[in-house]
C-alpha positions as CSV (number, residue, x, y, z in Angstrom):
1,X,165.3,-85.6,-103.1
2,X,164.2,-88.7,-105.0
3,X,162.0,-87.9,-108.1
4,X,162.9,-91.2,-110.5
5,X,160.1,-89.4,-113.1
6,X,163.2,-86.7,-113.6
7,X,165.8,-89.2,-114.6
8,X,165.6,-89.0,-117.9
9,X,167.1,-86.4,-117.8
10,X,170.3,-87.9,-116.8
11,X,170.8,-88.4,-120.5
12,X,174.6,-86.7,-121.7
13,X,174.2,-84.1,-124.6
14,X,175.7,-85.1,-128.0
15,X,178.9,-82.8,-127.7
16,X,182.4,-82.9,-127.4
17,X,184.0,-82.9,-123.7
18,X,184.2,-79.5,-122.3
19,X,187.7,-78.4,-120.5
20,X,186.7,-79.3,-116.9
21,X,188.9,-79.0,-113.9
22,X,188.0,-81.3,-110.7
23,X,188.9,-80.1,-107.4
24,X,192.1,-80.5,-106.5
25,X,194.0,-79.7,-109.9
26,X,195.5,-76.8,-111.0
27,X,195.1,-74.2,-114.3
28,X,198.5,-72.6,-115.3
29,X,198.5,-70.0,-118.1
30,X,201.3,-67.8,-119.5
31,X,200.1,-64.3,-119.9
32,X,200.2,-62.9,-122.9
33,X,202.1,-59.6,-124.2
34,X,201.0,-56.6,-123.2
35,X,202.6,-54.5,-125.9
36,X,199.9,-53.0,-128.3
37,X,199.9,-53.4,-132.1
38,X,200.5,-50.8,-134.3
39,X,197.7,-49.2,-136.1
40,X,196.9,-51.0,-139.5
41,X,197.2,-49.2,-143.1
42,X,194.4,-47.7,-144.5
43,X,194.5,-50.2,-147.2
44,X,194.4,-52.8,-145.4
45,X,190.8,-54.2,-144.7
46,X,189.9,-55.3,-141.0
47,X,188.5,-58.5,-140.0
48,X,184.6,-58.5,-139.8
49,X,183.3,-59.0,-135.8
50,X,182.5,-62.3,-134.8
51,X,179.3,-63.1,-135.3
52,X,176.4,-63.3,-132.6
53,X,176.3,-67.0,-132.2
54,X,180.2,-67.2,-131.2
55,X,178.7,-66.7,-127.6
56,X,176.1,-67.8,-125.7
57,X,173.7,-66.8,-122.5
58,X,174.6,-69.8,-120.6
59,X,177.1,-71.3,-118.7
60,X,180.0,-72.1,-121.4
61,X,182.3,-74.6,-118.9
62,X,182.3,-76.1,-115.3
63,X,185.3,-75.7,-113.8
64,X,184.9,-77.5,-110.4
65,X,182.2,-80.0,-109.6
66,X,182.5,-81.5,-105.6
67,X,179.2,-84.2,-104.3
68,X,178.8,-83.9,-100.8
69,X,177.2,-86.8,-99.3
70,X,174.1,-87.6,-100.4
71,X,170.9,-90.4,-102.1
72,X,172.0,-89.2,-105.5
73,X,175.5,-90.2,-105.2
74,X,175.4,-92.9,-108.2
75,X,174.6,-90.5,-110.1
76,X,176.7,-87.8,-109.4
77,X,179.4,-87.9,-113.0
78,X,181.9,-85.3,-112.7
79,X,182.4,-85.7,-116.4
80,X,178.4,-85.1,-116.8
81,X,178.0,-82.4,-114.9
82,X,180.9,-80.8,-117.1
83,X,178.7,-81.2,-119.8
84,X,175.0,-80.9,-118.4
85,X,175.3,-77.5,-116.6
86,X,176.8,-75.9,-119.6
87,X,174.2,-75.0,-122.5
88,X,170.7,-74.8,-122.8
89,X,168.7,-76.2,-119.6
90,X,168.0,-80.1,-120.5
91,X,170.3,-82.2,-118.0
92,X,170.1,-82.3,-114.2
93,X,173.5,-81.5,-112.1
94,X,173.4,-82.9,-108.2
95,X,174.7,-80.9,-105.3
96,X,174.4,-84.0,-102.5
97,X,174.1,-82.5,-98.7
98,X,175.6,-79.5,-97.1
99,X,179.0,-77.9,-99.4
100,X,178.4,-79.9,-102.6
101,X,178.7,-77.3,-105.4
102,X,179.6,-76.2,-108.7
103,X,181.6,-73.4,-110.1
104,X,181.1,-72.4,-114.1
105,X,181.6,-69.5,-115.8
106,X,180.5,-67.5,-118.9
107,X,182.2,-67.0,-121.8
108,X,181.6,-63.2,-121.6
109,X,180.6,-60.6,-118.2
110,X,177.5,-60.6,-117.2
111,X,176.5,-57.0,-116.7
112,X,174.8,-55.0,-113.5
113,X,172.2,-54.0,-114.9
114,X,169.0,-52.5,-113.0
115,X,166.9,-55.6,-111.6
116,X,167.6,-58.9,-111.7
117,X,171.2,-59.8,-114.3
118,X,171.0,-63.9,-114.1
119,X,169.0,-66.3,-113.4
120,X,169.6,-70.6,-112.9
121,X,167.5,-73.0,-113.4
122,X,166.0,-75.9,-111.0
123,X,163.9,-78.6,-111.2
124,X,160.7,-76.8,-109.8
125,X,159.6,-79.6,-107.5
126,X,160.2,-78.5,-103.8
127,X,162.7,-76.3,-102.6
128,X,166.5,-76.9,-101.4
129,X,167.8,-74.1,-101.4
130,X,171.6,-72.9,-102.5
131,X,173.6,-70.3,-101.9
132,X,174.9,-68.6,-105.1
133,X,178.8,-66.8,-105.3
134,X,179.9,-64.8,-107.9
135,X,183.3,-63.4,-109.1
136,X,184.5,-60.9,-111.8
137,X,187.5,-61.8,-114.1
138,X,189.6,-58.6,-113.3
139,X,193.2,-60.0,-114.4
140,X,191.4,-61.4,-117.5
141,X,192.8,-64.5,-117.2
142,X,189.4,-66.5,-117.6
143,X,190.0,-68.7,-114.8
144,X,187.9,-68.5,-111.6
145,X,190.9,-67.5,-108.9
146,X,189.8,-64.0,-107.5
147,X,187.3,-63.3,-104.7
148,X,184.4,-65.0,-104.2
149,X,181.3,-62.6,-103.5
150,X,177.9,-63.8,-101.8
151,X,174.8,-63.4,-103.0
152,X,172.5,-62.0,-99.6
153,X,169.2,-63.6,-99.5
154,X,166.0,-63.4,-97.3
155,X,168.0,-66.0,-94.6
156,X,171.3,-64.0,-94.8
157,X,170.6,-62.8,-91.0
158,X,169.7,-66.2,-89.8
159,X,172.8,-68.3,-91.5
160,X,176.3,-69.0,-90.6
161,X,179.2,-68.2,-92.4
162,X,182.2,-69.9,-93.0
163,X,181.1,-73.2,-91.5
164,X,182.5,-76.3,-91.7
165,X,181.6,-79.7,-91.8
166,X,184.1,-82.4,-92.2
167,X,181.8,-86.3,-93.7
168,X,183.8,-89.5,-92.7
169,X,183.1,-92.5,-95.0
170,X,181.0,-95.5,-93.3
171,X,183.0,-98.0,-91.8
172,X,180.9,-100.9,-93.4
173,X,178.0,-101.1,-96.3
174,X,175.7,-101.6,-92.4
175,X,176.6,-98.5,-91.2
176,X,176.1,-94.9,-91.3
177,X,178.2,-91.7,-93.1
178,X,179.2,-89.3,-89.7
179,X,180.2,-86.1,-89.0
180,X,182.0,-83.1,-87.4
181,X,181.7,-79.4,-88.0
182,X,183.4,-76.4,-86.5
183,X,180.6,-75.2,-84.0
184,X,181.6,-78.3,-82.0
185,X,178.7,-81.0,-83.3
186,X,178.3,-84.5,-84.8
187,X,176.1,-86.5,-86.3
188,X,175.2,-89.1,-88.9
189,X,173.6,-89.3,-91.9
190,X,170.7,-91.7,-91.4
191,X,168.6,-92.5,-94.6
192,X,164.8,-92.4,-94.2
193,X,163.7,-93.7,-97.9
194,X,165.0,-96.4,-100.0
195,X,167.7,-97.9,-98.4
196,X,168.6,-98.3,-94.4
197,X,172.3,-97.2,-94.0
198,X,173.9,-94.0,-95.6
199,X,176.9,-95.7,-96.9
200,X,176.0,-96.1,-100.4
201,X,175.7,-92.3,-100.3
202,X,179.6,-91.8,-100.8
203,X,180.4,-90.2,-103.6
204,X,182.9,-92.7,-105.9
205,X,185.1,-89.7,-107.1
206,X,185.8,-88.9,-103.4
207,X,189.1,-91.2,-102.7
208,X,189.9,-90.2,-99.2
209,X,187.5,-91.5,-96.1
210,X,187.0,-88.1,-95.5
211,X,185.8,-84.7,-97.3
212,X,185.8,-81.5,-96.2
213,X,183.3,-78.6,-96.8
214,X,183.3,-74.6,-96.0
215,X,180.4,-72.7,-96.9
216,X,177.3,-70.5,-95.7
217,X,175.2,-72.8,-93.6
218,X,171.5,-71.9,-93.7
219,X,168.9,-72.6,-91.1
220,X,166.9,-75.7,-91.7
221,X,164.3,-75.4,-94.4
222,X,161.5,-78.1,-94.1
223,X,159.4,-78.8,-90.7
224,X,157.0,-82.5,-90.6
225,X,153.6,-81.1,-90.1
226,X,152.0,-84.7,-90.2
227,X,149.9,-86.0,-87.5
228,X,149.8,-89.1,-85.2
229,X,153.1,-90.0,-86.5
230,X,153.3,-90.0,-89.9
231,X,155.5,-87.2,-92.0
232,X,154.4,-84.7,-93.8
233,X,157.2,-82.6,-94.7
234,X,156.7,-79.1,-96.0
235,X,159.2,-75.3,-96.5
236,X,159.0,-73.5,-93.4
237,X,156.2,-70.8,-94.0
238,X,157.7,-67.4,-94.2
239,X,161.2,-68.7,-94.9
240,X,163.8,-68.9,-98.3
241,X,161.5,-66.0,-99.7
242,X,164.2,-64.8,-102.1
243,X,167.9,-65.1,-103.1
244,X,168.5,-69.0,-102.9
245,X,169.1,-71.4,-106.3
246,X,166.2,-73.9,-106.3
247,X,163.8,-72.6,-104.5
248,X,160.5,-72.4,-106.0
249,X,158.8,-70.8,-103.0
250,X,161.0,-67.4,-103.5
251,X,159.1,-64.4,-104.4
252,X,162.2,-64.7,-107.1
253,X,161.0,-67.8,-108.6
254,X,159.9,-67.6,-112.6
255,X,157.4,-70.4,-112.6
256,X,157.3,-70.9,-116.4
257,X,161.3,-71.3,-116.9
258,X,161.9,-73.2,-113.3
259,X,164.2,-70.5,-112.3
260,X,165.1,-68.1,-110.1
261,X,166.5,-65.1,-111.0
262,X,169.4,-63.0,-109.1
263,X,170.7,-59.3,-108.8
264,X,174.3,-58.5,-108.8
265,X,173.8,-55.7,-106.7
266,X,173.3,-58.1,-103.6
267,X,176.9,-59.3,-103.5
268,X,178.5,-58.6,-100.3
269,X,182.1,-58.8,-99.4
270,X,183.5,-60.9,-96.2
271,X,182.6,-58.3,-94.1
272,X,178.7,-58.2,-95.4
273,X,179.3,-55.2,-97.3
274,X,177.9,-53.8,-100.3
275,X,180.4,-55.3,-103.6
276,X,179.7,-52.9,-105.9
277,X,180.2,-55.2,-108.3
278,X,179.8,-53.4,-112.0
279,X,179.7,-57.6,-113.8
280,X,180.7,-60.8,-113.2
281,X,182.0,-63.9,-114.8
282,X,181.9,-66.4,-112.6
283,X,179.0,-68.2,-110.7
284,X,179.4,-71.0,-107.8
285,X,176.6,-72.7,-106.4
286,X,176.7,-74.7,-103.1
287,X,174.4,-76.7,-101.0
288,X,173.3,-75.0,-97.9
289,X,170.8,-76.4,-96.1
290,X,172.3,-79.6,-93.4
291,X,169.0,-81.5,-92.8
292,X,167.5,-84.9,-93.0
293,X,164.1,-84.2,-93.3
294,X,162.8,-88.1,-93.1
295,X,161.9,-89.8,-96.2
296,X,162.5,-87.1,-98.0
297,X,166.2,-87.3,-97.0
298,X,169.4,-84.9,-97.5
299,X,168.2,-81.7,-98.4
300,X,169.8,-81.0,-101.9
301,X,169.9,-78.7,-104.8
302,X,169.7,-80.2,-108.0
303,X,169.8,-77.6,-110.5
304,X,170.2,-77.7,-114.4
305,X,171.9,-74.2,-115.7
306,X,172.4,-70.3,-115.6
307,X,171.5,-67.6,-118.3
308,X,172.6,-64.1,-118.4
309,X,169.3,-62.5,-118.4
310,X,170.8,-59.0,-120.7
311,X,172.1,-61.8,-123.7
């Protein structure tokens, strides 16, 4: 949604670039040896432990950043959002529509601890909702390529898993985005504020005339309650009461830090079964919600960080 009073902070922290991989490209590492050193001398006086500042409780680098098709488009930087989402919660990082998302990671586990382990941070205007993954870094090779496990949520029995939507770019600058999706419907994407066509919604960094998403679809989160016409778009009462990134309607929702907050313990496999996950290292967020609620337009997440709640 369009909230021009939050641009500033668009701004780009004053740091170097972090290592950031777009979708598409490929991490290769050589493991290292597996043989164990000897034991030192007695004499010999071991290094001190790193001190506490080494790490951090938030995100430490962005691995993948994908915009799905939607009125923040211009602003959608993959080279920002490698720096925004990582630190301390100052920068804003869009999703776009349905399957835009992020993956980062820590630079240590996040434990499963009793109660909520994580939490990530929105803007705290109106909900628009996300669905949050996480994955362990069993073979220790600090890159995101295990299993990914889903967070449930409150929706989890009303959403649809592995869906997929496939955008095709606008044929002109006067005409609309469309699209496809494995249940066998189409549409476009028809804006409703600040512009007449969805063209302009095309991300830049997207090459092809064509993007393909896969992700959990949830229902449809905002009704128009107006009268005689005019819209009046509001959540769904009842609905997105817990377990969804930017949603400040969740009983989750920490209304002094703009965050909701998540439990390890409600990963699920493929299957929907328990995880049993013992930490994680990895987090991916992805837009779940495929709506154009009028004016207020693609239903999007636009979040700015995560923090490991047991730093």
């Amino acid at each position: 949604m369009a909230y021009s009073i939050f641009y500033f902070l668009k701004t780009l922290k004053e740091s170097g670039k972090k290592q950031f991989k777009l979708a598409g490209l490929l991490f290769f590492m050589i493991p290292a040896s597996c043989t164990l050193p000897e034991a030192p001398p007695d004499n010999v006086t071991l290094p001190e432990a790193p001190p506490d500042n080494v790490t951090s409780p938030y995100i430490s680098q962005v691995f993948e950043y994908a915009y799905a098709p939607g009125q923040h488009a211009a602003l959608a930087k993959s080279d920002e959002a490698a720096v925004d989402f990582t630190g301390k919660p100052e920068n804003v990082v869009y999703l776009g529509g349905f399957g835009g998302y992020i993956t980062a990671g820590f630079d240590h586990n996040v434990e499963n601890r009793e109660g909520y382990d994580f939490e990530i941070y929105a803007l705290g205007v109106d909900g628009e909702p996300g669905v949050v993954f996480v994955m362990n870094d069993d073979n220790g090779d600090g890159i995101p390529n295990e299993t990914w496990y889903e967070l449930t949520g409150s929706e989890s029995g009303n959403s649809v898993r592995n869906y997929r939507i496939c955008y095709r770019k606008a044929v002109s600058d006067n005409a609309n985005i469309t699209w496809t999706d494995n249940q066998g419907n189409s549409g476009e994407l028809i804006s409703g504020y600040n512009g007449k066509y969805s063209s302009s919604w095309w991300w830049s960094e997207t090459a092809a005339d064509s993007v393909v998403f896969t992700g959990t679809k949830l229902p449809e989160a905002y009704e128009n309650i107006g009268l005689d016409g005019n819209q009046y778009w509001q959540l769904k009462a009842g609905m997105f009461q817990w377990g969804y990134a930017d949603n400040p309607k969740g009983t989750d929702y920490d209304k002094s830090a703009f965050s909701n907050k998540f439990d390890i313990s409600d990963a699920v496999d493929g299957a929907g079964k328990a995880a049993g996950l013992t930490s994680i290292r990895f987090i991916k967020i992805q837009s779940a919600v495929l709506q154009q609620a009028g004016w207020l337009n693609e239903i999007s997440p636009e979040l700015r960080g995560v923090k490991d709640l047991h730093y």
